[in-house]
C-alpha positions as CSV (number, residue, x, y, z in Angstrom):
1,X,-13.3,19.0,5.3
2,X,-14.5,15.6,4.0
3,X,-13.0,12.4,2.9
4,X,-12.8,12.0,-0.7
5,X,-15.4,9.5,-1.6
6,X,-18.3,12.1,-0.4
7,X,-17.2,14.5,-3.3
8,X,-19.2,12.2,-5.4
9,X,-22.9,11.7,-6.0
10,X,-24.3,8.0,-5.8
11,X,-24.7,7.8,-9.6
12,X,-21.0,8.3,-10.3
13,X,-20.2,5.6,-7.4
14,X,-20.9,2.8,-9.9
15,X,-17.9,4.2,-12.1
16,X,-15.7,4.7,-9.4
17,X,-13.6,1.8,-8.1
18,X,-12.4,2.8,-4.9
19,X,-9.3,1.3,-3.5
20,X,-10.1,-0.5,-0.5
21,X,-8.6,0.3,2.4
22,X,-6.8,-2.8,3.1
23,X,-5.4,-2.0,-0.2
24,X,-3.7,1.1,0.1
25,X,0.2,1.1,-0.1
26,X,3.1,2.9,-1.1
27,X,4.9,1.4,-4.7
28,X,8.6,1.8,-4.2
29,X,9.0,-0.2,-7.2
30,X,6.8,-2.4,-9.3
31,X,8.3,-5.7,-11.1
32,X,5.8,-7.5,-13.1
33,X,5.6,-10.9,-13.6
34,X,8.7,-12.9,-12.5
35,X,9.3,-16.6,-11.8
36,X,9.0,-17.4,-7.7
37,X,12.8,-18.4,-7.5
38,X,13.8,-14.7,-7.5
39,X,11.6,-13.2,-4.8
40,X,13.2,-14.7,-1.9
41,X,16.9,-13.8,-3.5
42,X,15.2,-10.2,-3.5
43,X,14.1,-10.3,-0.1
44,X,18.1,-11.5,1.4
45,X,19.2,-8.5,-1.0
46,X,16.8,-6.4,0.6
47,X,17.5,-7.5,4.2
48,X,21.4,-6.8,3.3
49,X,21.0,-3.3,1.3
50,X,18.1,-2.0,3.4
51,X,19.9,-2.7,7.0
52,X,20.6,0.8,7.9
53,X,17.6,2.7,7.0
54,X,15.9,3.5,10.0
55,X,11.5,4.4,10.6
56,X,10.5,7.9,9.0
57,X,7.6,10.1,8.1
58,X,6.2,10.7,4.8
59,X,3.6,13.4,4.0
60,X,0.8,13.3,1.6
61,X,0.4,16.6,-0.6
62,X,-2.1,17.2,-3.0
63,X,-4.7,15.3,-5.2
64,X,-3.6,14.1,-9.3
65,X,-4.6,12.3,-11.8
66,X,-3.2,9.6,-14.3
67,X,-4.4,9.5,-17.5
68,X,-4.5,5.8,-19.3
69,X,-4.4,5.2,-22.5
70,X,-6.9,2.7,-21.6
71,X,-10.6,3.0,-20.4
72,X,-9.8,4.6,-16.9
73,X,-7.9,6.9,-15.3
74,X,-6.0,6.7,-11.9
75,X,-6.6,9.1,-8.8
76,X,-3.7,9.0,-6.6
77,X,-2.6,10.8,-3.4
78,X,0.9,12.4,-4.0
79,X,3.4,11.6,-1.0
80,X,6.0,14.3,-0.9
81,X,9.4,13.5,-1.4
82,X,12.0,13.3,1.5
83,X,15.6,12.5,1.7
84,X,14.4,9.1,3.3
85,X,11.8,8.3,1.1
86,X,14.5,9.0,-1.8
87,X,17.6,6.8,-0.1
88,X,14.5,3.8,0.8
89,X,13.3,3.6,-2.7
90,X,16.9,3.9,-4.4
91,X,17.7,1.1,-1.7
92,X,15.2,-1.2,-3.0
93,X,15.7,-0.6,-7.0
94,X,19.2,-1.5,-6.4
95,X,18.5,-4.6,-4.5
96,X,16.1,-5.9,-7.5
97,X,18.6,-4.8,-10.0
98,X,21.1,-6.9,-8.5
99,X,18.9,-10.2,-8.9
100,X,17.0,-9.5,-11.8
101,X,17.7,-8.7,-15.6
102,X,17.1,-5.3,-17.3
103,X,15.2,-7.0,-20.1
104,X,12.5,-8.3,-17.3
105,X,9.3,-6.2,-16.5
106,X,10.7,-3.6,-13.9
107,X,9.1,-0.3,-14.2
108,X,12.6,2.3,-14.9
109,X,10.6,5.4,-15.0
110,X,11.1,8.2,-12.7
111,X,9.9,7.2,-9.3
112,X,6.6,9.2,-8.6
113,X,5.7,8.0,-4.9
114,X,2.1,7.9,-4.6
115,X,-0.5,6.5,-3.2
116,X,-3.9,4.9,-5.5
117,X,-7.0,5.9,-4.1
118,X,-9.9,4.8,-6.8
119,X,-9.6,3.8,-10.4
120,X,-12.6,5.6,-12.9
121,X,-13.9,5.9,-16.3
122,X,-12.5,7.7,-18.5
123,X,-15.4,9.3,-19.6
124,X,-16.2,10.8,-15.8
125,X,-14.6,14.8,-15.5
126,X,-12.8,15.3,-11.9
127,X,-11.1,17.7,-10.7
128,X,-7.9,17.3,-8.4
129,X,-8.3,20.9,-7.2
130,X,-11.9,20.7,-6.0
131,X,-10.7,17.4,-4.3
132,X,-7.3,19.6,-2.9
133,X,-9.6,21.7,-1.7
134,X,-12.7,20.4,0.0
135,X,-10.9,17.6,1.8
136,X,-8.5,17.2,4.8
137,X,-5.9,14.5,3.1
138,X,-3.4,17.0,2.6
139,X,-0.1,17.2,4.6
140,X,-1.3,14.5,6.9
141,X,1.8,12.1,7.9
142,X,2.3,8.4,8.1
143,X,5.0,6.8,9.4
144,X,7.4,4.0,7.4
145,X,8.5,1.1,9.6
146,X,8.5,-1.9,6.9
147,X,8.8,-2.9,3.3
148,X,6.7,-5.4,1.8
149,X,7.0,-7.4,-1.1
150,X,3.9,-8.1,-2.4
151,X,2.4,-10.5,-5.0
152,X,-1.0,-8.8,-6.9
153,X,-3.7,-10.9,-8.1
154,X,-6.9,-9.8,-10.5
155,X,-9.7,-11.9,-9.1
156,X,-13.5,-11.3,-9.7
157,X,-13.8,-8.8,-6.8
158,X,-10.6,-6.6,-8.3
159,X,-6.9,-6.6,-7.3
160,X,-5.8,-8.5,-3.9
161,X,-2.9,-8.1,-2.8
162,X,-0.4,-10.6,-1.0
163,X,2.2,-9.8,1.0
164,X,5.1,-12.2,0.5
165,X,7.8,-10.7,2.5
166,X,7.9,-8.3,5.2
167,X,10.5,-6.3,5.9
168,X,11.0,-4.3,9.0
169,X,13.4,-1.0,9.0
């Protein structure tokens, strides 16, 4: 089996953007923009609703694909759901609901935990099976021991990400 990345001939590197590794994370639930006075009322509410959530597993299933309406696409790693997963992620949707508005930029739709692995042009055809197929990514496990909250930043070398918070279960 072979890591992702080697499915791909050298010319079609230059239209994929691979996440980098420092880079990859779980989304429980993104906010948008929002004025610094509420993040570290969201972390105390997190601290209080998150207190009796203990470390657990999660387990990466198979290969997908989001479409944008813009100029790329998104291929993500699915993480299977669990009962902890479930209970974490409700855990921290509540705690921002109870500090910010509805009308701000929180993302309501149906959780789909995943995890981003490269962004691409549109234009490029891939295939999630042959990737489900030829590499070993599938049902590997990761444990969950924190929760982060994380400021995101576009900069000339793509997103960065900045951990803000840290949050240990």
């Amino acid at each position: 089996m072979r890591p992702i990345k080697e499915l791909f001939d050298y010319n079609s590197s230059s239209m994929i953007n691979w996440t980098k590794e420092e880079n990859l994370h779980l989304t429980f639930l993104f906010i948008g923009s929002i004025e610094f006075k509420y993040i570290k009322e969201i972390k105390n509410s997190l601290l209080n609703n998150l207190k009796g959530i203990t470390p657990f597993y999660i387990q990466i299933g198979e290969c997908g694909i989001f479409r944008k309406k813009r100029n790329r696409n998104i291929l993500w790693l699915k993480v299977r759901n669990n009962e902890s997963l479930m209970i974490l992620q409700k855990g921290i949707e509540d705690s921002i609901n109870m500090i910010l508005s509805p009308d701000m930029e929180i993302n309501h739709d149906k959780y789909s935990p995943h995890i981003t692995i490269a962004r691409y042009k549109r234009n490029m055809h891939i295939d999630p099976e042959l990737i489900n197929n030829q590499t070993n990514y599938k049902d590997q496990k990761f444990i969950i021991s924190e929760v982060q909250i994380i400021e995101s930043r576009s900069g000339k070398n793509g997103i960065e990400y900045i951990p803000l918070y840290t949050i240990s279960l």
